[in-house]
Each structure stands twice: as structure tokens, then as C-alpha cells.
C-alpha positions as CSV (number, residue, x, y, z in Angstrom):
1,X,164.3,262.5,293.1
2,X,167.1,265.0,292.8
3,X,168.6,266.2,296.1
4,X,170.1,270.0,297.2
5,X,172.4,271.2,299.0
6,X,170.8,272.9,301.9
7,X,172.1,276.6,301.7
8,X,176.2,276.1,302.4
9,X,175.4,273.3,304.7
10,X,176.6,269.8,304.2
11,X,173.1,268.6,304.1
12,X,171.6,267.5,301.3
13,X,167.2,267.5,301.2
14,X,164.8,266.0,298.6
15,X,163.5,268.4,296.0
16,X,160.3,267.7,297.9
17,X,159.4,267.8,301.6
18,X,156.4,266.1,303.1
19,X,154.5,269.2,305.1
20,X,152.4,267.5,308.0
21,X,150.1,270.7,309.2
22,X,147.4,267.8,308.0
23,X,148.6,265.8,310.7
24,X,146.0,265.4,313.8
25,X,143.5,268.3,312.6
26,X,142.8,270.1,315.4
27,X,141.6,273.5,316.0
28,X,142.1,276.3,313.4
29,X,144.4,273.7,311.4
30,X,141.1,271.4,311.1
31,X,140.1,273.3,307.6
32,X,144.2,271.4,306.1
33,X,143.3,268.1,307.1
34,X,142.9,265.4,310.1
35,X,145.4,262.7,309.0
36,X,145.8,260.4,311.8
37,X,148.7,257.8,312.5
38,X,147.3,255.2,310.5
39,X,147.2,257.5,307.2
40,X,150.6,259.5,308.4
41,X,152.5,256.3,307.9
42,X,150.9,255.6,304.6
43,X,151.9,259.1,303.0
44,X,155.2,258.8,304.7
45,X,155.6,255.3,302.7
46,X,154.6,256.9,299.5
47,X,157.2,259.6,300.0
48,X,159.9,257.4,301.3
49,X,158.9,255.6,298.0
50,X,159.6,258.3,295.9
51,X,162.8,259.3,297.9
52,X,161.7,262.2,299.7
53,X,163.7,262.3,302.5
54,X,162.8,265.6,304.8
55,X,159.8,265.9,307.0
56,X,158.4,269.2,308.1
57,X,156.4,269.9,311.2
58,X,156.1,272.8,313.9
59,X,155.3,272.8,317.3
60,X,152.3,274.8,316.9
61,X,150.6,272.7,314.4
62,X,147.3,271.6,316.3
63,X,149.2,272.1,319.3
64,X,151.7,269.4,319.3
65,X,149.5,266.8,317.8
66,X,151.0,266.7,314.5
67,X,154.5,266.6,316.1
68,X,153.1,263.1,318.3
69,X,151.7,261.9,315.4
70,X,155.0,262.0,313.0
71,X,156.4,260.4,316.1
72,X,154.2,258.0,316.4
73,X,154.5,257.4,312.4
74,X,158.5,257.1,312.0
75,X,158.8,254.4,314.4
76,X,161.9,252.1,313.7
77,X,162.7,253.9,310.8
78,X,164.1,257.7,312.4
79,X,167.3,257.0,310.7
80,X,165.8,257.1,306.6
81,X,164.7,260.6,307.4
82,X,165.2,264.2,308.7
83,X,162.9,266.2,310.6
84,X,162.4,269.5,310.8
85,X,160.5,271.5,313.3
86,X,159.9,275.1,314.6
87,X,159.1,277.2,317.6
88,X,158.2,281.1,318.1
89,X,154.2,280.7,318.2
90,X,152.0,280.4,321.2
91,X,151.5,277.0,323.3
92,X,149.3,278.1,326.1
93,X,148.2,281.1,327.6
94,X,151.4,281.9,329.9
95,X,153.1,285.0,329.1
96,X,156.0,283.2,328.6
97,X,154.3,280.9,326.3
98,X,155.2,282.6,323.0
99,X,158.2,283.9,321.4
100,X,161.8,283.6,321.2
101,X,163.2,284.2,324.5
102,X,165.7,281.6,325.6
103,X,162.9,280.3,328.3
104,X,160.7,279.4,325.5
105,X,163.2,278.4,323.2
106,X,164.5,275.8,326.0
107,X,161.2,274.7,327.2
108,X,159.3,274.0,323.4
109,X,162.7,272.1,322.1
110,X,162.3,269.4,325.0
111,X,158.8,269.6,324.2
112,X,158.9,268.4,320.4
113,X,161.7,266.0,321.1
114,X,159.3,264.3,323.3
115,X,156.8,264.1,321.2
116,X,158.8,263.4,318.3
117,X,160.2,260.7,320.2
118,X,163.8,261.6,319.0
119,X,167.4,262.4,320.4
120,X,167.9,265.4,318.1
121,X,166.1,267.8,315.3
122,X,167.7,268.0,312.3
123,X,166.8,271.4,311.5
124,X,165.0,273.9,313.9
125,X,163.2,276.8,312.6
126,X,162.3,279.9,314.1
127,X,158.8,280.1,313.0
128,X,158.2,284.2,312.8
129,X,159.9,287.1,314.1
130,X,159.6,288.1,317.7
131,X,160.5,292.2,317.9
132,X,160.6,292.0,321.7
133,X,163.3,289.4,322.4
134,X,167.3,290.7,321.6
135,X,168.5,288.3,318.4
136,X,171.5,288.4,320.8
137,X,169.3,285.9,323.5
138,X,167.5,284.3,320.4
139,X,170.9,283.6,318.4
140,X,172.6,282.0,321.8
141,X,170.2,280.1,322.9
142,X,169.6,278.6,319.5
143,X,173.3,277.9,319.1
144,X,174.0,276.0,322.4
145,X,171.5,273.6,321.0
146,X,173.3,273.0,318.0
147,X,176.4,272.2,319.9
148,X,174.4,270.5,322.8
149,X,173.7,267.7,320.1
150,X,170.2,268.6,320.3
151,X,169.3,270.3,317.3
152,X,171.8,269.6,313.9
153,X,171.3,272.9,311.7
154,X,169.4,276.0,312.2
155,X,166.8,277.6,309.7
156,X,164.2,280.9,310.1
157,X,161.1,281.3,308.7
158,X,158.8,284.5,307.7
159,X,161.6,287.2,308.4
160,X,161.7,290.2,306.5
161,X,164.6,291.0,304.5
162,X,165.9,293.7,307.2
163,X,165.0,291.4,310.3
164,X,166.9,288.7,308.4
165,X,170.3,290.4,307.4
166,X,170.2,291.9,311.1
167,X,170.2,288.2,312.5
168,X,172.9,287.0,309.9
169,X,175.3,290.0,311.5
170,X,174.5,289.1,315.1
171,X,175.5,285.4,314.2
172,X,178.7,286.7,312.4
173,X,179.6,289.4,314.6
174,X,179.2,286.8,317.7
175,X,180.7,283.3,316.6
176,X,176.9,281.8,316.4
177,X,175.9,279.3,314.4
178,X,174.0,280.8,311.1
179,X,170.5,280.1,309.9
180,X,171.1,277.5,307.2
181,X,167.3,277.4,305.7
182,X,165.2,280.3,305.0
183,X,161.1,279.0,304.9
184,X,159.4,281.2,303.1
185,X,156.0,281.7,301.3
186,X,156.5,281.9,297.6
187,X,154.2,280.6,294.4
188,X,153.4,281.9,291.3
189,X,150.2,283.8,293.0
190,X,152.5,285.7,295.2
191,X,156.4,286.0,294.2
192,X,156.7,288.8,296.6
193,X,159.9,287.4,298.3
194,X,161.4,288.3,295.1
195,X,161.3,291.5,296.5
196,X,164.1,290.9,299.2
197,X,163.7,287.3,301.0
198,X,164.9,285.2,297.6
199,X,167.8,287.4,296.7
200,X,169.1,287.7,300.5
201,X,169.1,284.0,300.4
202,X,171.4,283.7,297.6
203,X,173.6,286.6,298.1
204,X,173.9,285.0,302.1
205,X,174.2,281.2,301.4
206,X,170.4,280.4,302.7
207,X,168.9,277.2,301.2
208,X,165.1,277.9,300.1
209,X,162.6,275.7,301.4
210,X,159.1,276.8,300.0
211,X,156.0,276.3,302.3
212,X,152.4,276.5,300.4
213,X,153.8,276.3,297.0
214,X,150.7,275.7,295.7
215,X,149.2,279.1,297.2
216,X,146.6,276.9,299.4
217,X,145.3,275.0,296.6
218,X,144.7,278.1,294.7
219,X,147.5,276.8,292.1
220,X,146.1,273.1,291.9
221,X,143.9,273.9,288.8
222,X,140.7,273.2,290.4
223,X,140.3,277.5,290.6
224,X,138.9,278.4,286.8
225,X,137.9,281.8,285.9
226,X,134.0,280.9,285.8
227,X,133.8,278.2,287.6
228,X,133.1,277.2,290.9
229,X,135.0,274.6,292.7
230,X,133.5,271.8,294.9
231,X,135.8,271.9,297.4
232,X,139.0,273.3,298.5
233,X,140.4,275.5,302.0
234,X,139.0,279.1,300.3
235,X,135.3,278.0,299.8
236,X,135.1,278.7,304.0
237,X,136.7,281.4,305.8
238,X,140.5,280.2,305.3
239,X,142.6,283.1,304.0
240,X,145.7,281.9,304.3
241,X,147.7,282.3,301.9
242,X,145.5,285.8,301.1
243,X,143.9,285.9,297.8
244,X,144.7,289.4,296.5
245,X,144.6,289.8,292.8
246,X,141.9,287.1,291.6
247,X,142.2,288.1,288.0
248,X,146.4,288.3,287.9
249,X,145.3,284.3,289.3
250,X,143.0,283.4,287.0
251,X,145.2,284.7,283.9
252,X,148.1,282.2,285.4
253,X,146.2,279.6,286.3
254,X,145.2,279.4,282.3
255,X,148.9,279.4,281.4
256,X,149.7,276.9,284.1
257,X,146.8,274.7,282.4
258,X,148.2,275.0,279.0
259,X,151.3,274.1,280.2
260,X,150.2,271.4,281.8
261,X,148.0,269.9,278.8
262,X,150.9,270.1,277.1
263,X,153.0,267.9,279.3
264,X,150.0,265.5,280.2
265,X,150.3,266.6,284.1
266,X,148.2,268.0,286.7
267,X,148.4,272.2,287.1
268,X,150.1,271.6,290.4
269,X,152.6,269.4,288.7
270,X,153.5,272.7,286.7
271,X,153.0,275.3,289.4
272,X,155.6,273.1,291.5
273,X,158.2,272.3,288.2
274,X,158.3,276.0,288.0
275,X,159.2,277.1,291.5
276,X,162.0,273.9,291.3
277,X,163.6,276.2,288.2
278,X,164.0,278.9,290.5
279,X,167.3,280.1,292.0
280,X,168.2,279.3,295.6
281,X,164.9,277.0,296.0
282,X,165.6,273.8,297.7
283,X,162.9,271.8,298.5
284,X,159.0,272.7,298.3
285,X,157.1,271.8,301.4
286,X,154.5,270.0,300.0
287,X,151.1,268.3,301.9
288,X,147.8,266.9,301.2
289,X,144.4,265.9,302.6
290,X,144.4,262.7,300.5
291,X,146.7,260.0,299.0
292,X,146.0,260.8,295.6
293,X,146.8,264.8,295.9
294,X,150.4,263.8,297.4
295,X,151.1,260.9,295.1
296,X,149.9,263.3,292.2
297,X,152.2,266.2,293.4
298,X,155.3,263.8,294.3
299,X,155.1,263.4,290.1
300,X,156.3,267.0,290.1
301,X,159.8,266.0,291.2
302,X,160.5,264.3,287.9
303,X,158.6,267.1,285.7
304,X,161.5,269.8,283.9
305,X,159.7,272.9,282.1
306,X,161.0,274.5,279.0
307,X,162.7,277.9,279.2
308,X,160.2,279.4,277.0
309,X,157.3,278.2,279.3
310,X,159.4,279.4,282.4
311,X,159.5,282.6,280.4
312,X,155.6,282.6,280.2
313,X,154.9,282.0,283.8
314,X,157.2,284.4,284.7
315,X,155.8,287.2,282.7
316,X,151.8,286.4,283.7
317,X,152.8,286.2,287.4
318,X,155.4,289.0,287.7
319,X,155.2,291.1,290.6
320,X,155.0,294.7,290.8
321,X,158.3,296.3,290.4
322,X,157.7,298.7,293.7
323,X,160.3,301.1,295.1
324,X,163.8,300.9,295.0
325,X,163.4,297.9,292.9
326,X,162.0,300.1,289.8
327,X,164.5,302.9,290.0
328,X,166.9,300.2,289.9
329,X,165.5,298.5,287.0
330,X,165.6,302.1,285.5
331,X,169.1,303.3,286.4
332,X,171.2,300.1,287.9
333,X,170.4,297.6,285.2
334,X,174.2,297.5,283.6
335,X,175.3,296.4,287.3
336,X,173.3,293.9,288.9
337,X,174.6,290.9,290.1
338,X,173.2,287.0,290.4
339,X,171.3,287.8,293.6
340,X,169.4,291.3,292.0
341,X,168.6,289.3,289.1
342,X,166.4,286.9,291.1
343,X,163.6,290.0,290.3
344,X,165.2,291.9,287.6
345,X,165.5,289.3,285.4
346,X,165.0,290.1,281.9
347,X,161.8,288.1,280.7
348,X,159.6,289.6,284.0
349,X,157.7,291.2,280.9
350,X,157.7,294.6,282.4
């Protein structure tokens, strides 16, 4: 297992995370998985085996449940790993029971330490943007629990690239600590935060750390132009991650399977290698229903793609250049720097 520095933090995370929105089940998380205590500590095992050493969780995920249950799970052994949570989403029906005002902020952090069971977080996300709160009451109230000892580093999740850079200058401007992680949707169905999230990470010192890097198991291989799967989260009603090109997916997913003949691995084995050759990505937050799915994408960790087949995936998957991004391509190309070239590279194939 190779370990990352985690943006320009000191902190160092696993090229892999262990993603428990399987944990407990319940409510409109049910359709990921109900992994209960007894099968939390068995997948933690197999990725404390293969030296993953970050877990992911979020306050919201069936409503607490998964955050007692990785309590419950890392009993005695707290000090092998780090843990990362979030707040921002609703948990109850209060007014005050959502968003990133420094009640809520205050209130949900003594709630996931309690369930967690722990003195401190290691990393506290912000789990999506809240347009009604000042980033001046959001930014402070998140900093006094960094230097309260209750919380280590800071990270944000599903900002655009505007709402981001406006809460790196509020943290500058103010003395505050910064967001270390950015958590972001990104596989090769959707590279979209090419578009402004990637490059805004590198050019501002923001580690990467991917969440459904699989697409929902859209990317696992089990999706075949033709063919109709067994089982899977997009057989029901489930439309997260969206589905929006199906034949742009099917026309990767044969390249991924190539690839992945190729090699002797699993598609997701490739569709993970590939986002791990990316710039700025950290860690992938990676989760599964059953043992074999995890121990099968924990392989991924040790799997390095040629350029060549980098090259391919990139030019199969690439997204549409859309506005300024292909007058730049057009008229800015003999200027761009390390953080432009995260879309403009030059084998997008466009």
C-alpha cells in the first residue's frame, strides 16, 4: 500500500480508504448495504491487512448508525487508524437540524464523537455547501475545533469551484485553519471535476479523496453493452451517481475490460489504477456490500497502468470541453500551467 500526503498537510492516508455508507443499512442508504458490527470488523481486518489506514464515515449515513457501528468496530484498536467524518446534512426535522451554522456544527461534532466513541476526528468534512450560513460563521466555528483538540484537520466535500476558492480566501483573509481534503465525485463515467474541482485542488494545496470511484458500480464491469446485469444499485430506483451518457459508458467500460484482460484483474481494479495515476488524487473512498468486492478492489492498490492505456482511458472518457475551457484550449494552449493541464492535457483526444 503506498501512502500520500494529504494536500500540504503533514498527514499521510492510504491510497485506499474504507467508505462505510454500507454500515447499518438503514433508510434510503438500505439499497449500499446493511453491514452490521460483526461484518464491519471483518472488512476493517481485511483493510488493516492490506494497510489501509483511513476510515470514512458521515453523520448522515443511516442517521448515525454507521457512525455507532465503526465505533463499535475499532474497539481497542482507535490508534492503527484515522477517521474521518462529515456534517452539513439533515439529522431531524428541527430547523436547526441542517446546515453549517455554528449551532449545528457544535451540536452534530459531540454527536459523532459519541458515537464514534473517540476523543477527536481526524478529519471533519463539510459534507455540501450551505448558501444560507456566512463561510465567516462556518470557517470559525470549524477552526476552534481544530484548536479545541477535537477535530485534527479539516476537509470539504461537493463545493463548486467558486464556493470553494471563496472559502479558501475567507480562511486566508481571517487566520482560519484551511480545508486540507477536497471529497469529490470523480470516475471515468463522469470526470466533470476536471472542469474546476481537480485543478483548484492542485493549484490550492487540497489533497483529493475520491468518493464513488467506481460510478456506483457502473465501472465494476458487471454493466456490458447488451447485457443485463443480475444485480447491482441501478437495477432499482438508485440514481446516484446519475447515469447520463449510457453509450460514452458502455464504449469505456470495453476499454476498461480490455485493459483489464490484459493485466488478469477485475474492471474495477482498472477503473480504480486509473484514477490513482491522476494528479492531486489521494486516496479513493472505496466500499462494498460483500467481502469479496472489497478484498477484490483492495488488489487495486498494487495494480500500475501503462501510459499508453492511461492514454486510452482518457480519450474514451473525456469530458466535453464546455466554455471557457474550449476557448482556452483554442487560444491559451502555449500558457497553461500544471493545474490547467489537469483537463487540457494533450492525449483528451479532442
Amino acid at each position: 500500500m503506498e501512502y500520500r500526503q494529504l494536500g500540504r498537510s503533514g498527514l499521510r492516508v492510504s491510497t485506499l480508504t474504507m467508505g462505510t455508507a454500507t454500515f447499518g443499512g438503514s433508510g434510503a442508504l438500505a439499497v449500499w448495504g446493511d453491514t452490521d458490527v460483526a461484518g464491519a470488523r471483518r472488512q476493517i481486518d481485511m483493510c488493516l491487512d492490506a494497510g489501509v489506514n483511513l476510515l470514512d464515515t458521515a453523520n448522515v449515513y443511516s442517521t448515525g448508525l454507521s457512525e455507532e457501528i465503526v465505533g463499535k468496530a475499532i474497539e481497542g484498536r482507535r490508534d492503527q487508524l484515522l477517521l474521518s467524518t462529515k456534517v452539513r446534512m439533515p439529522m431531524g426535522p428541527g430547523p436547526n437540524d441542517a446546515g453549517l451554522s455554528r449551532h449545528h456544527i457544535r451540536t452534530q461534532v459531540e454527536a459523532s464523537l459519541r458515537r464514534l466513541g473517540v476523543e477527536h476526528i481526524d478529519i471533519y468534512h463539510v459534507h455540501e455547501w450551505d448558501g444560507q450560513t456566512p463561510l465567516e460563521e462556518t470557517l470559525e466555528a470549524l477552526d476552534t475545533l481544530v484548536r479545541s483538540g477535537k477535530v485534527r484537520y479539516l476537509g470539504v466535500s461537493n463545493y463548486s469551484g467558486w464556493q470553494l476558492m471563496k472559502a479558501l480566501a475567507v480562511s486566508d483573509a481571517r487566520g482560519y485553519q484551511r480545508f486540507v481534503s477536497n471529497q469529490i465525485y470523480y470516475s471515468l463515467e463522469s470526470r466533470d471535476a476536471e472542469y474546476e474541482q481537480v485543478p483548484l485542488s492542485l493549484d490550492q494545496g487540497l489533497g483529493v479523496m475520491v468518493w464513488s470511484p467506481l460510478a456506483g458500480g457502473l465501472l465494476s464491469g458487471k454493466y456490458r453493452r447488451g447485457q443485463q446485469p443480475t444485480e447491482g444499485r441501478h437495477l432499482g430506483e438508485w440514481d446516484e451517481p446519475p447515469l447520463r451518457d449510457r453509450e460514452k459508458l458502455y464504449d469505456t467500460i470495453e476499454v476498461i475490460v480490455k485493459i483489464a484482460e490484459g493485466h488478469g484483474v477485475s474492471a474495477a481494479q482498472v477503473s480504480l489504477a486509473y484514477l490513482l495515476a491522476k494528479p492531486s488524487v489521494s486516496t479513493l473512498v472505496i466500499g462494498a456490500r460483500r467481502d469479496a468486492q472489497l478484498a477484490d478492489n483492495l488488489e487495486a492498490a498494487e495494480l500500475r497502468l501503462g501510459q499508453d492505456e492511461i492514454d486510452e482511458l482518457d480519450q474514451v472518457s473525456a469530458p466535453e470541453m464546455i466554455y471557457p475551457h474550449w476557448h482556452q484550449a483554442r487560444t491559451a494552449s502555449d500558457r497553461l500551467g500544471a493545474a490547467d493541464l489537469a483537463l487540457h492535457a494533450p492525449n483528451r483526444g479532442v
